[in-house]
N, CA, C and O atoms as a Maestro MAE file, in Angstrom:
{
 s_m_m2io_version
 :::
 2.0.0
}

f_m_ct {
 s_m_title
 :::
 protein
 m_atom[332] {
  # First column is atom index #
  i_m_mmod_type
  r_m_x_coord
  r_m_y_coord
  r_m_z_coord
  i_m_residue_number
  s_m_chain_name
  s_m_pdb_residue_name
  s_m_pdb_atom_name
  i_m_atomic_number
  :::
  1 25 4.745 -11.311 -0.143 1 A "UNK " " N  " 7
  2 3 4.473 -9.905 -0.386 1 A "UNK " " CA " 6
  3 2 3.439 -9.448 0.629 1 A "UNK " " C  " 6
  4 15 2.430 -10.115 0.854 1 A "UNK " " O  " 8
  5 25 3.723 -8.234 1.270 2 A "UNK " " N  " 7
  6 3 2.755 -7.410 2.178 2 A "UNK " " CA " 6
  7 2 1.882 -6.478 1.911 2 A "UNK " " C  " 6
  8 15 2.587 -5.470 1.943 2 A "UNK " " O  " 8
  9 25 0.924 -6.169 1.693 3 A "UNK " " N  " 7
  10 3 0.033 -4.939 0.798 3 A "UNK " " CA " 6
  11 2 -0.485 -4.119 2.613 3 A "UNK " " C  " 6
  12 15 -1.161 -4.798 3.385 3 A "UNK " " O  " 8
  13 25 -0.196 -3.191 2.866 4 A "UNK " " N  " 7
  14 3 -0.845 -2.620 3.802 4 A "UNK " " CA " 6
  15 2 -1.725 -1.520 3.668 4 A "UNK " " C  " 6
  16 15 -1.348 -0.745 2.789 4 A "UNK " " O  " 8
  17 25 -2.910 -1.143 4.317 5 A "UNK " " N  " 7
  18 3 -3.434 0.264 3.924 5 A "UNK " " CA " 6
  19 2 -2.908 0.847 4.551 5 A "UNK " " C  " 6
  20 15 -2.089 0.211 5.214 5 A "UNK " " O  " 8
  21 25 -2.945 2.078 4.764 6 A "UNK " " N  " 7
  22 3 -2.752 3.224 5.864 6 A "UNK " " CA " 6
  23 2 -3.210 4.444 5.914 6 A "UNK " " C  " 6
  24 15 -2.951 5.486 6.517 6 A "UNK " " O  " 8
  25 25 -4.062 4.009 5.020 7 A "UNK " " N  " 7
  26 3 -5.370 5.088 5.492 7 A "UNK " " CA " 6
  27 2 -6.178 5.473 6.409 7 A "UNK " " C  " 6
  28 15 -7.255 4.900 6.244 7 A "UNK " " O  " 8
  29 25 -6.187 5.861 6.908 8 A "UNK " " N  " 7
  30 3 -6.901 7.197 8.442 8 A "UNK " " CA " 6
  31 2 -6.378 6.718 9.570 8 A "UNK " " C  " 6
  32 15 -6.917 6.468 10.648 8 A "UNK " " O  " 8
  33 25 -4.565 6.550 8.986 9 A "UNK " " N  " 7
  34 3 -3.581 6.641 10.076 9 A "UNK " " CA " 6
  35 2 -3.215 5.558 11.298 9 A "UNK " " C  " 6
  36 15 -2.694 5.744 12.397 9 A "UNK " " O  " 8
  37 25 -3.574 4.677 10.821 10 A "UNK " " N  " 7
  38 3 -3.794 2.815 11.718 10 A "UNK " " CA " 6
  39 2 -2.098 3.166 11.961 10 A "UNK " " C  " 6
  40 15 -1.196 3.568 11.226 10 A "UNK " " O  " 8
  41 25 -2.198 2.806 13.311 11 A "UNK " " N  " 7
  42 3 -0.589 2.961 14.082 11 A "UNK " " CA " 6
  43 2 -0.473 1.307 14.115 11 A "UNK " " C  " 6
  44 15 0.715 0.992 14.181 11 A "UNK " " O  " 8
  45 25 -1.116 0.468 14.095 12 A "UNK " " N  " 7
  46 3 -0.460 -0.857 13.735 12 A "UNK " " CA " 6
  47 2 -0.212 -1.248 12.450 12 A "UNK " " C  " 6
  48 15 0.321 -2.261 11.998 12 A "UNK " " O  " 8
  49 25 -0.627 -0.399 12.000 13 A "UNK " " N  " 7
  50 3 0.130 -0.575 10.146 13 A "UNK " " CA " 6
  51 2 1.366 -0.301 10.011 13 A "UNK " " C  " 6
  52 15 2.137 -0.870 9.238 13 A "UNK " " O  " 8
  53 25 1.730 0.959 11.071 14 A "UNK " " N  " 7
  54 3 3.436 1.044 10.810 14 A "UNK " " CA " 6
  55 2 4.536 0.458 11.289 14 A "UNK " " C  " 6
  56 15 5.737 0.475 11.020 14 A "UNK " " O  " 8
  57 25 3.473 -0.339 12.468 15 A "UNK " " N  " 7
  58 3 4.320 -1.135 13.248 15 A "UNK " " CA " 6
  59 2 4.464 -2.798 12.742 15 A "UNK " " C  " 6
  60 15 5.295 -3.579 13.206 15 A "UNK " " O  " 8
  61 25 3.385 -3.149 11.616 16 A "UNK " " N  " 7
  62 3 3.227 -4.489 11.101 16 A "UNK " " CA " 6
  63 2 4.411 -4.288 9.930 16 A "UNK " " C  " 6
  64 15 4.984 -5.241 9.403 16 A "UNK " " O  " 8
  65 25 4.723 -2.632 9.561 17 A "UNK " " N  " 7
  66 3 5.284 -2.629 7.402 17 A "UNK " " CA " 6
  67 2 6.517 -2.569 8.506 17 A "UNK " " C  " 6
  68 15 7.574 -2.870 7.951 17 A "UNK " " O  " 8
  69 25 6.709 -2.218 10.139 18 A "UNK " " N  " 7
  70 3 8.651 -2.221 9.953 18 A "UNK " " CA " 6
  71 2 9.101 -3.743 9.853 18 A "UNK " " C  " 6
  72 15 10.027 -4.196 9.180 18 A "UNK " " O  " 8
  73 25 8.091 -4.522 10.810 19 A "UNK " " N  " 7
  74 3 8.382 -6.029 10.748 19 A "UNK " " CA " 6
  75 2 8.843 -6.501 9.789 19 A "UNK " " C  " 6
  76 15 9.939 -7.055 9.706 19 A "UNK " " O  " 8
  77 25 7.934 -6.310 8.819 20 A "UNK " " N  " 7
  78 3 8.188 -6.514 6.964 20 A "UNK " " CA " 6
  79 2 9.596 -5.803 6.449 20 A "UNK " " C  " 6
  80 15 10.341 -5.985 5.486 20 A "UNK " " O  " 8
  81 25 9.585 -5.228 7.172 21 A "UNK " " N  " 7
  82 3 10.720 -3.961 6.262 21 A "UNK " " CA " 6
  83 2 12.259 -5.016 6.985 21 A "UNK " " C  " 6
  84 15 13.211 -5.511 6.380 21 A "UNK " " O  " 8
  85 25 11.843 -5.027 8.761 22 A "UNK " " N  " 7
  86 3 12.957 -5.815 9.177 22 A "UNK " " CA " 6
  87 2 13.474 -7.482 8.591 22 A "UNK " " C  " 6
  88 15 14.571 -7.959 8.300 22 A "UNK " " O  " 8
  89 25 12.214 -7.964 8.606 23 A "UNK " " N  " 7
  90 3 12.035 -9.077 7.442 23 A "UNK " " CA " 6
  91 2 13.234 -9.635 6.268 23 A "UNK " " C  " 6
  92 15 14.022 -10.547 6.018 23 A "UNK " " O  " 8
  93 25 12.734 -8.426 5.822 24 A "UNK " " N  " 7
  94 3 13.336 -8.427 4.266 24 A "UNK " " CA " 6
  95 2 11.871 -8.963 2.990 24 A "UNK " " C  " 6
  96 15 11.755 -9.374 1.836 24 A "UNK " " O  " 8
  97 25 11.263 -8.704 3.835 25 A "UNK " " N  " 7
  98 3 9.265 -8.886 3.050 25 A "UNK " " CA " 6
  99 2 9.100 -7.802 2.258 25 A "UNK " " C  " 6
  100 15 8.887 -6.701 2.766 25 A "UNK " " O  " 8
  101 25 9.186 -7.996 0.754 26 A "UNK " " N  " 7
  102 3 8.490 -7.128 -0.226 26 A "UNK " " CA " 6
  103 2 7.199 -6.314 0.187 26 A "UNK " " C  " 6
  104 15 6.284 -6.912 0.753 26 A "UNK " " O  " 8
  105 25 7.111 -5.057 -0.065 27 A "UNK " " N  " 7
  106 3 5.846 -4.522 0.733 27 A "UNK " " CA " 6
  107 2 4.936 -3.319 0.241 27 A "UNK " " C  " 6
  108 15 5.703 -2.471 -0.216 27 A "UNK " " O  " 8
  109 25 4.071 -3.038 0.177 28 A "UNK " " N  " 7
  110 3 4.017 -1.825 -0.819 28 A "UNK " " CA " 6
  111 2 2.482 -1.401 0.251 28 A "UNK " " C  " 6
  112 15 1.575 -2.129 0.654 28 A "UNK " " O  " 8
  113 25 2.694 -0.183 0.404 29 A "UNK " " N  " 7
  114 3 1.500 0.497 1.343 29 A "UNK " " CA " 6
  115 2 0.578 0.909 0.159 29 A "UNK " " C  " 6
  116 15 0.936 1.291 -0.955 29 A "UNK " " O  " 8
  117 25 -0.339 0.794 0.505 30 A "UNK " " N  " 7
  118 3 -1.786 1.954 -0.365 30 A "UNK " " CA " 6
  119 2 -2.416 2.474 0.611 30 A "UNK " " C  " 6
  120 15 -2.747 2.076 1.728 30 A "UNK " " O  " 8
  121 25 -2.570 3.689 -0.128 31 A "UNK " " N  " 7
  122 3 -3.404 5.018 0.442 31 A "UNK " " CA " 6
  123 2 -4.681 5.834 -0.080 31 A "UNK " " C  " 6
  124 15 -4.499 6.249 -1.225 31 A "UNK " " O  " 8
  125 25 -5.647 6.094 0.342 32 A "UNK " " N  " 7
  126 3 -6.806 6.452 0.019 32 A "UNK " " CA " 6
  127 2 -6.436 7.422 0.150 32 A "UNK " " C  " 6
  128 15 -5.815 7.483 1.211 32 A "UNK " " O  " 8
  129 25 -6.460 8.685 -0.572 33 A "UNK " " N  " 7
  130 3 -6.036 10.291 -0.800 33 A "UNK " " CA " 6
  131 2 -7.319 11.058 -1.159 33 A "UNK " " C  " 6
  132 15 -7.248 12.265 -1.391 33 A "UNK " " O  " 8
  133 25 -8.759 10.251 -1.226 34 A "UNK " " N  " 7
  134 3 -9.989 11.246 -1.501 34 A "UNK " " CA " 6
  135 2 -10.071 11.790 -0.135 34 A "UNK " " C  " 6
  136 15 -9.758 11.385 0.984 34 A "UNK " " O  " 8
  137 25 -10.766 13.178 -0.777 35 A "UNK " " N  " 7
  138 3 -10.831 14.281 0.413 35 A "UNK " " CA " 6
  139 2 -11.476 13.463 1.782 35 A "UNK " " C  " 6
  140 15 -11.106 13.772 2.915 35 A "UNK " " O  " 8
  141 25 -12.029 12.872 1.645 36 A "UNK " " N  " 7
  142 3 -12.983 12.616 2.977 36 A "UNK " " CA " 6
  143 2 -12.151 11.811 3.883 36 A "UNK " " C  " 6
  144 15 -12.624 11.334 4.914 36 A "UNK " " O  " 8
  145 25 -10.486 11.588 3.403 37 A "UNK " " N  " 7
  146 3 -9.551 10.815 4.224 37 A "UNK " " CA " 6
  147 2 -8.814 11.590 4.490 37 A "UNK " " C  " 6
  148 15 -8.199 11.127 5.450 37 A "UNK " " O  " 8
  149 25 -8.146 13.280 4.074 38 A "UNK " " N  " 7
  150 3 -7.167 13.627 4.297 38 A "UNK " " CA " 6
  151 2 -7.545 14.741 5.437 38 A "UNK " " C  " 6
  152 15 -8.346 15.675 5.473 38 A "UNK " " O  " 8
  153 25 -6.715 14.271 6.228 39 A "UNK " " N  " 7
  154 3 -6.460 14.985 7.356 39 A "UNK " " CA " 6
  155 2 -5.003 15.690 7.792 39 A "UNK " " C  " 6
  156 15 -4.526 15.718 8.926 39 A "UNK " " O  " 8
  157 25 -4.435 16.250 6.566 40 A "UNK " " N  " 7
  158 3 -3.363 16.979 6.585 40 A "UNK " " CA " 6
  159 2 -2.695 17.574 5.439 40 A "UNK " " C  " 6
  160 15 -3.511 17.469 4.523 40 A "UNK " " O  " 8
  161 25 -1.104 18.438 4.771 41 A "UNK " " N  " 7
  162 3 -0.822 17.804 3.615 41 A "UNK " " CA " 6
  163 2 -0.446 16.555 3.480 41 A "UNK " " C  " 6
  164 15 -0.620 16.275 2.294 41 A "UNK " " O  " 8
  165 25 0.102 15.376 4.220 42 A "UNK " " N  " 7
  166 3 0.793 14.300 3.566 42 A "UNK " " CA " 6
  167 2 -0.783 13.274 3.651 42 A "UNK " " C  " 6
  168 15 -0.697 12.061 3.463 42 A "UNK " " O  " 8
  169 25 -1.946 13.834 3.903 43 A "UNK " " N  " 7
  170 3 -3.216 12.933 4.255 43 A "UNK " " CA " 6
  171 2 -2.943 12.586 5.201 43 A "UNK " " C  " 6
  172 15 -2.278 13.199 6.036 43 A "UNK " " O  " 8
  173 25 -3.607 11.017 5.328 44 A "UNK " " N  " 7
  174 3 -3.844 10.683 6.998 44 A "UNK " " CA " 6
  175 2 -2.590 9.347 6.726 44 A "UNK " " C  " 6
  176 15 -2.806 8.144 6.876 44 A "UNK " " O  " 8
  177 25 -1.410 9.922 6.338 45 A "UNK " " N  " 7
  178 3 -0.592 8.502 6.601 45 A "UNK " " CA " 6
  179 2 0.449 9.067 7.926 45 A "UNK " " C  " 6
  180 15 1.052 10.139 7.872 45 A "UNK " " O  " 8
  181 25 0.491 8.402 8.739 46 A "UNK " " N  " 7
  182 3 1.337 8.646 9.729 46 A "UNK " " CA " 6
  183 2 2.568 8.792 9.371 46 A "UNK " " C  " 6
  184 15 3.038 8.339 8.327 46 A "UNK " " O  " 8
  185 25 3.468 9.742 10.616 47 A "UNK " " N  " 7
  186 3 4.871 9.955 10.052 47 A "UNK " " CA " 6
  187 2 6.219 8.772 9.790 47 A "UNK " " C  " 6
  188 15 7.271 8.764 9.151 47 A "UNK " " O  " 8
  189 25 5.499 7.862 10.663 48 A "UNK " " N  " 7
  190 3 6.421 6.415 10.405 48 A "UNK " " CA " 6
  191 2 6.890 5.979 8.770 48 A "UNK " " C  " 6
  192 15 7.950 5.600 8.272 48 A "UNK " " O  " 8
  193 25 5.410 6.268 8.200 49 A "UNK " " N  " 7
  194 3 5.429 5.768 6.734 49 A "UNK " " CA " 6
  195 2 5.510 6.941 5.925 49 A "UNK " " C  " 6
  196 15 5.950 6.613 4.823 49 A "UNK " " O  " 8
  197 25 5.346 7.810 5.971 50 A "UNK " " N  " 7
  198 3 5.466 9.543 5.315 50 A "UNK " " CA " 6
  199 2 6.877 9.228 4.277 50 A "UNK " " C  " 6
  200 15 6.697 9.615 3.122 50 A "UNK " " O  " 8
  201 25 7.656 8.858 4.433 51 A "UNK " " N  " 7
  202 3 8.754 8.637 3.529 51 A "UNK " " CA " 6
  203 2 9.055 7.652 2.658 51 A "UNK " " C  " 6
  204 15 10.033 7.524 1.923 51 A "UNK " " O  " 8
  205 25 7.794 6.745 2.874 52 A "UNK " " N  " 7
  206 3 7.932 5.113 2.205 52 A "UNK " " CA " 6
  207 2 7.152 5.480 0.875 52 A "UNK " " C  " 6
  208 15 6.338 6.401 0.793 52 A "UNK " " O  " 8
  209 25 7.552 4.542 -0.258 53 A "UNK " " N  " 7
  210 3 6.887 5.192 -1.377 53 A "UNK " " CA " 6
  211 2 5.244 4.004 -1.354 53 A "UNK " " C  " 6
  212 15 5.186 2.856 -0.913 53 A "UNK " " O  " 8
  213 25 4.243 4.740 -1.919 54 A "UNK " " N  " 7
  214 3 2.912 4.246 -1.391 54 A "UNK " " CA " 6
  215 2 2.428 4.345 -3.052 54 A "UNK " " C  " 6
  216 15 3.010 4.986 -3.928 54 A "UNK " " O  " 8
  217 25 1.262 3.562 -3.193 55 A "UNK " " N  " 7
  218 3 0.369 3.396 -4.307 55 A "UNK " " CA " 6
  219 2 -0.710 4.701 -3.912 55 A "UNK " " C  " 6
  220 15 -1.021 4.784 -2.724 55 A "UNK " " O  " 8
  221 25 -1.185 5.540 -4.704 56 A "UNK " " N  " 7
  222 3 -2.248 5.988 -3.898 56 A "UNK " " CA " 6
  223 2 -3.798 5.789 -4.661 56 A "UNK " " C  " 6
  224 15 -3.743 5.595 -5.875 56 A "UNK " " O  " 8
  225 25 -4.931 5.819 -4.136 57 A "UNK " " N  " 7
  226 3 -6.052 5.909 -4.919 57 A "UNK " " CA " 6
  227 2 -7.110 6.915 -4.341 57 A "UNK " " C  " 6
  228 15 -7.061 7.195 -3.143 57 A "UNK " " O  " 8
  229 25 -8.018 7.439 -5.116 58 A "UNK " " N  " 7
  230 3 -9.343 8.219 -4.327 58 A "UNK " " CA " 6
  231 2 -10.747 6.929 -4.675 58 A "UNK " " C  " 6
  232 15 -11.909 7.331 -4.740 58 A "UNK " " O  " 8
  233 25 -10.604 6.294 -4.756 59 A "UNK " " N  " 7
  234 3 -12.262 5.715 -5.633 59 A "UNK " " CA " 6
  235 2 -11.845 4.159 -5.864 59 A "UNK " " C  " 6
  236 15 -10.731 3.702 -6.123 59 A "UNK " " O  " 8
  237 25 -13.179 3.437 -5.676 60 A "UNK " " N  " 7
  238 3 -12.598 1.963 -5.777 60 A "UNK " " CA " 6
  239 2 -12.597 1.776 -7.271 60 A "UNK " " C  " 6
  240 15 -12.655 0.558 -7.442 60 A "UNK " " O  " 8
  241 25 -12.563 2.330 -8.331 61 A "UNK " " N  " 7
  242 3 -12.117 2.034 -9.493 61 A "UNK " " CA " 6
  243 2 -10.600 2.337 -9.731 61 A "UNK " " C  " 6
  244 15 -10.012 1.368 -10.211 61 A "UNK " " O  " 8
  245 25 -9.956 3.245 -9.554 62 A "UNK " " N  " 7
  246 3 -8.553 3.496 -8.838 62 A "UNK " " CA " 6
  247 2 -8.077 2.221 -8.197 62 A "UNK " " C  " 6
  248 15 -7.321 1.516 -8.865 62 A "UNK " " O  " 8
  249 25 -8.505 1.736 -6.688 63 A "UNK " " N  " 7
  250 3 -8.013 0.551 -5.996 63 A "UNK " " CA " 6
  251 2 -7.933 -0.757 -7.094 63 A "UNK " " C  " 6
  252 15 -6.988 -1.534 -7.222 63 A "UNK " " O  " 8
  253 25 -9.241 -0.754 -7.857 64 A "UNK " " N  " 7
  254 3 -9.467 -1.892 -8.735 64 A "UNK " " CA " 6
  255 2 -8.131 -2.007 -9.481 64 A "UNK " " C  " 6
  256 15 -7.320 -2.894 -9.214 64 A "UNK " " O  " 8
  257 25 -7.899 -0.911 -10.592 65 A "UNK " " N  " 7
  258 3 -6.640 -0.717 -11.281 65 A "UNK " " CA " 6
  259 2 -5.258 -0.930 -10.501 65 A "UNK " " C  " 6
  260 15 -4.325 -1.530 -11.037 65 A "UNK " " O  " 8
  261 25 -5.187 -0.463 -9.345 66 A "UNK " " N  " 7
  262 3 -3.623 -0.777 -9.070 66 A "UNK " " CA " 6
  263 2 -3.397 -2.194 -8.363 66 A "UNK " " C  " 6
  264 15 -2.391 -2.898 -8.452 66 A "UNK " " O  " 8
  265 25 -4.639 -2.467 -7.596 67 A "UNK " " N  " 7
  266 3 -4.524 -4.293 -7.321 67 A "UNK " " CA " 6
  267 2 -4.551 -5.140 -8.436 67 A "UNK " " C  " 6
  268 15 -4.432 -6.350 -8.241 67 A "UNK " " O  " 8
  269 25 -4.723 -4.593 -9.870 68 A "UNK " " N  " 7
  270 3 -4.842 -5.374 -11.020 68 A "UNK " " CA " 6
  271 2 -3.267 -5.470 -11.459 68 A "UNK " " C  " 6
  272 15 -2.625 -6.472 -11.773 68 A "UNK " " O  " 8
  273 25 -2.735 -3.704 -11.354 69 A "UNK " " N  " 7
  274 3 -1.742 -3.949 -12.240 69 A "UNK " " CA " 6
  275 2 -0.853 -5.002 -10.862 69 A "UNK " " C  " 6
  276 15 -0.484 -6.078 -11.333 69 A "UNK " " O  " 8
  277 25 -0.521 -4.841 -9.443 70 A "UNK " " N  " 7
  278 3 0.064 -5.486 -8.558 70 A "UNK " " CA " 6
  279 2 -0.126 -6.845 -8.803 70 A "UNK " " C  " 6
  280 15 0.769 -7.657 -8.568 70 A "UNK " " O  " 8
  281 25 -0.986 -7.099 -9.160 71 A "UNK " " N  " 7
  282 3 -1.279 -8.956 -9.272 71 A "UNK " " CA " 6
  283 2 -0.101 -9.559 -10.964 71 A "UNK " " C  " 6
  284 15 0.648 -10.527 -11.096 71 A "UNK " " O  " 8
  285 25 -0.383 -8.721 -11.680 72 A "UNK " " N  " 7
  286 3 -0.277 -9.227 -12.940 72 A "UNK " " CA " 6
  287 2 1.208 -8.810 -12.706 72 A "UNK " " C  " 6
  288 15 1.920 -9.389 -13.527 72 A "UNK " " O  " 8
  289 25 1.973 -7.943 -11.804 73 A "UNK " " N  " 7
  290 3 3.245 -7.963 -11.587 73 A "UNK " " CA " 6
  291 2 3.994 -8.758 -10.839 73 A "UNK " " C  " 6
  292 15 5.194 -8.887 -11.081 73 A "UNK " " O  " 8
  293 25 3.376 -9.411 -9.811 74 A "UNK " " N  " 7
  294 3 3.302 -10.360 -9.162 74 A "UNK " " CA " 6
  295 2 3.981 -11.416 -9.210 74 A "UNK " " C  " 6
  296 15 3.248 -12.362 -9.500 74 A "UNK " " O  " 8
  297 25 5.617 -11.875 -8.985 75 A "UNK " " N  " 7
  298 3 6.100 -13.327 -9.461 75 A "UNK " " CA " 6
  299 2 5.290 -14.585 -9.600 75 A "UNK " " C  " 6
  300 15 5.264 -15.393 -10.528 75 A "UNK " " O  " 8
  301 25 4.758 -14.569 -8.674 76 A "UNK " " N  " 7
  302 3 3.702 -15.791 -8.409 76 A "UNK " " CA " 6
  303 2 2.946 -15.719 -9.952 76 A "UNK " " C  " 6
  304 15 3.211 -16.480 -10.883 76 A "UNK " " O  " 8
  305 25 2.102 -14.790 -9.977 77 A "UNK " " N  " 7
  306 3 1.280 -14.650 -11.278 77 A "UNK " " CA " 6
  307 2 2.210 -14.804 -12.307 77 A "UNK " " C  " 6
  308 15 2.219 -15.934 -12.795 77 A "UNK " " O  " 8
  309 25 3.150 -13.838 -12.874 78 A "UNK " " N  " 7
  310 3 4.643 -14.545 -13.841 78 A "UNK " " CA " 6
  311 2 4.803 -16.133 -13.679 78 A "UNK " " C  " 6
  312 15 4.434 -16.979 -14.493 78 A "UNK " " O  " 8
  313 25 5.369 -16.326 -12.578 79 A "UNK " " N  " 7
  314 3 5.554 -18.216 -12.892 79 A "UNK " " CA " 6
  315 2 4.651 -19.054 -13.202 79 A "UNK " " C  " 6
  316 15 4.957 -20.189 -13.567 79 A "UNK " " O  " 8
  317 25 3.174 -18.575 -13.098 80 A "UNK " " N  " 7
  318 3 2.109 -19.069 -13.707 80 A "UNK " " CA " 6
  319 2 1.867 -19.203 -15.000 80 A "UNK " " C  " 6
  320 15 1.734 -20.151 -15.775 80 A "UNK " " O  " 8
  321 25 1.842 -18.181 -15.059 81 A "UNK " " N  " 7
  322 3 1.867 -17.861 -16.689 81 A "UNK " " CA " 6
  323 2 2.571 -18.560 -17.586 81 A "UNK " " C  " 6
  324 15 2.143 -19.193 -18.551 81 A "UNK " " O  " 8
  325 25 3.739 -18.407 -17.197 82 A "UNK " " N  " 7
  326 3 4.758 -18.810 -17.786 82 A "UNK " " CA " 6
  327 2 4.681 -20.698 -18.102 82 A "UNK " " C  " 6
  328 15 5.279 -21.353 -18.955 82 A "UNK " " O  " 8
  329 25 3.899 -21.058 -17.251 83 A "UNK " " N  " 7
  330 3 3.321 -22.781 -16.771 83 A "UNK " " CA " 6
  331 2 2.624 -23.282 -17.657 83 A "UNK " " C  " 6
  332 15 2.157 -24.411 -17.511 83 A "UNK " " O  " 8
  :::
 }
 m_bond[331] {
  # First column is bond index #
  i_m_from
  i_m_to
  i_m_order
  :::
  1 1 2 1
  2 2 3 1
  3 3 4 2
  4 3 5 1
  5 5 6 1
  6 6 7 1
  7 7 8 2
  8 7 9 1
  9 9 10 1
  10 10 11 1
  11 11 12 2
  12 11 13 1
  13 13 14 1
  14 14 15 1
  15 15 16 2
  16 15 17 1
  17 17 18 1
  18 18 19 1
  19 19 20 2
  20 19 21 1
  21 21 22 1
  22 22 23 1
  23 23 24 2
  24 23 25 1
  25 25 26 1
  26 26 27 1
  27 27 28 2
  28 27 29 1
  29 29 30 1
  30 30 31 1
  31 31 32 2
  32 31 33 1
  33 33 34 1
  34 34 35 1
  35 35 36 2
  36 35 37 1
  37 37 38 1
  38 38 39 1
  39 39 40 2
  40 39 41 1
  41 41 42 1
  42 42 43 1
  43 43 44 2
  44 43 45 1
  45 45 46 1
  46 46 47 1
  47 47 48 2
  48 47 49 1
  49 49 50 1
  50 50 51 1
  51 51 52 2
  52 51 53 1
  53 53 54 1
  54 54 55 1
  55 55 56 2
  56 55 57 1
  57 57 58 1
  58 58 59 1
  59 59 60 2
  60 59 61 1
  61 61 62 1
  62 62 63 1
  63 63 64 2
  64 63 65 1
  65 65 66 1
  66 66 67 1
  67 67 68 2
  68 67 69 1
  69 69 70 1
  70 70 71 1
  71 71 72 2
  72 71 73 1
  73 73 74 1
  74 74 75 1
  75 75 76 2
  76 75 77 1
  77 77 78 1
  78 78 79 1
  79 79 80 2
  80 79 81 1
  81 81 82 1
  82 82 83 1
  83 83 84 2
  84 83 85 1
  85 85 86 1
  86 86 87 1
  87 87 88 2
  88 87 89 1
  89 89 90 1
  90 90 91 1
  91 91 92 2
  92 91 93 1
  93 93 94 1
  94 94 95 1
  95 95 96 2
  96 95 97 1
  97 97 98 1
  98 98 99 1
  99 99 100 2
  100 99 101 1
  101 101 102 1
  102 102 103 1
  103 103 104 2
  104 103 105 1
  105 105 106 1
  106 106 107 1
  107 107 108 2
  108 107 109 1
  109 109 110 1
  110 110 111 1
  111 111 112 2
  112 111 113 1
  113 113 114 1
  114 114 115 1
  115 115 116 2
  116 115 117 1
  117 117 118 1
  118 118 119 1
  119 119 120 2
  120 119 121 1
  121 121 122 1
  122 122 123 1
  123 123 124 2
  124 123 125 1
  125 125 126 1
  126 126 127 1
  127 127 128 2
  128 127 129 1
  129 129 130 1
  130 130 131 1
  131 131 132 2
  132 131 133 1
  133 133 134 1
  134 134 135 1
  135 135 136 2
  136 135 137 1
  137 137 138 1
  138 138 139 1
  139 139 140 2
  140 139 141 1
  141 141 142 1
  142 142 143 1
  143 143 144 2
  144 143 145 1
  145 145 146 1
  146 146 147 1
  147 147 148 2
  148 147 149 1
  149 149 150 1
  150 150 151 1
  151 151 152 2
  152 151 153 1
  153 153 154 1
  154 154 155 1
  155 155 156 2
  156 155 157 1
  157 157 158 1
  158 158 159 1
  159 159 160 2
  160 159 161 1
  161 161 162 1
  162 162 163 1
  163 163 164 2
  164 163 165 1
  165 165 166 1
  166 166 167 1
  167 167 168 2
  168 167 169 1
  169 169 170 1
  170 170 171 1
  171 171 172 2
  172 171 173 1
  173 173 174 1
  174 174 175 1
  175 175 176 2
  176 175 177 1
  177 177 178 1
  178 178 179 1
  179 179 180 2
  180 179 181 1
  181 181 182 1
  182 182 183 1
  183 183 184 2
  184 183 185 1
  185 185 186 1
  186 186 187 1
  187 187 188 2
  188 187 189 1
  189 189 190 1
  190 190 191 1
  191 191 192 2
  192 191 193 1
  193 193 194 1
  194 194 195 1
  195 195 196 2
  196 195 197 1
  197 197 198 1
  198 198 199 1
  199 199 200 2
  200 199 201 1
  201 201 202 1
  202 202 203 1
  203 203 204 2
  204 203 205 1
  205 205 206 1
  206 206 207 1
  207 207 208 2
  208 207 209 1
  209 209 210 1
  210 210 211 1
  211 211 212 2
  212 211 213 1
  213 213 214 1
  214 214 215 1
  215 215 216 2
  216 215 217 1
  217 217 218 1
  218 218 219 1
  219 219 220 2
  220 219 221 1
  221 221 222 1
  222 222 223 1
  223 223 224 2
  224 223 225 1
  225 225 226 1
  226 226 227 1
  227 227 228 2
  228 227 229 1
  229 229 230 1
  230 230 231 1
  231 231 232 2
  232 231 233 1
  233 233 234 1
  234 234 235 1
  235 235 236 2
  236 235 237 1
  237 237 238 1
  238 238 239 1
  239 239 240 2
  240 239 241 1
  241 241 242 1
  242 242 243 1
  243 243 244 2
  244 243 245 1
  245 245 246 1
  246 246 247 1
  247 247 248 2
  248 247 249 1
  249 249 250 1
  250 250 251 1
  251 251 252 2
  252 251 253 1
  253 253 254 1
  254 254 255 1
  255 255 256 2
  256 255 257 1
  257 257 258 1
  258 258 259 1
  259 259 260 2
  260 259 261 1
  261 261 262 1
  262 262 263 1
  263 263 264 2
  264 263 265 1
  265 265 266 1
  266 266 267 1
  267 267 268 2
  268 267 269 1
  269 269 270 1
  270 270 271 1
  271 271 272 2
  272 271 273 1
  273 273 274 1
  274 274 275 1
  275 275 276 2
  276 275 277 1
  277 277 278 1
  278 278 279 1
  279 279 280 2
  280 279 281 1
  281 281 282 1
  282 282 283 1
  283 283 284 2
  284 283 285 1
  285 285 286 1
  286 286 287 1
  287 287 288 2
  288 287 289 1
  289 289 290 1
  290 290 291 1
  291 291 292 2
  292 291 293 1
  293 293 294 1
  294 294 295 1
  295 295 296 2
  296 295 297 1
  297 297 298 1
  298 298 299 1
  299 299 300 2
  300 299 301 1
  301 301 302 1
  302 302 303 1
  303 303 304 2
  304 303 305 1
  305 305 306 1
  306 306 307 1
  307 307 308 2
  308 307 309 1
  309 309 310 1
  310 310 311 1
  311 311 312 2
  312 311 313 1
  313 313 314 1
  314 314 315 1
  315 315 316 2
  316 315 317 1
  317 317 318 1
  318 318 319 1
  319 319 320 2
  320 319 321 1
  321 321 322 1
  322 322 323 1
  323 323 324 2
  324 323 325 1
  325 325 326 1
  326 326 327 1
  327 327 328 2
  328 327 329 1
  329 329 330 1
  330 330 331 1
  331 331 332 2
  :::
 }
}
């Protein structure tokens, strides 16, 4: 699995998620959407990824919650569990 940010528009982020995408690598972008990142309407995610569906957060209590729920969804974490 690939977790990328792409917040304030990193052009090697879109070029690392096509690799993944060409791959066949599970992948899920997150995006920081508090004001002090957005630099447009779609924020600061470049147009490469503008159509990919993204996690978003403003605040690291936000980030906390969706890397929580991502982990506990996680096969790896499932086959554990399950152990």
């Amino acid at each position: 699995m690939a977790i990328f940010d792409a917040t304030d528009g990193n052009p090697n982020v879109s070029l690392e998620y096509g690799i993944a995408d060409a791959s066949g690598i599970d992948k899920v972008i997150y995006l920081n959407v508090h004001r002090t990142h957005r630099k447009g309407p779609e924020g600061a995610i470049i147009a490469d990824l503008a159509g990919q569906s993204r996690k978003q957060w403003k605040n690291e209590k936000g980030l906390s919650q969706i890397l929580t729920e991502f982990c506990k969804s996680h096969n790896f974490t499932k086959r554990f569990d399950n152990t």
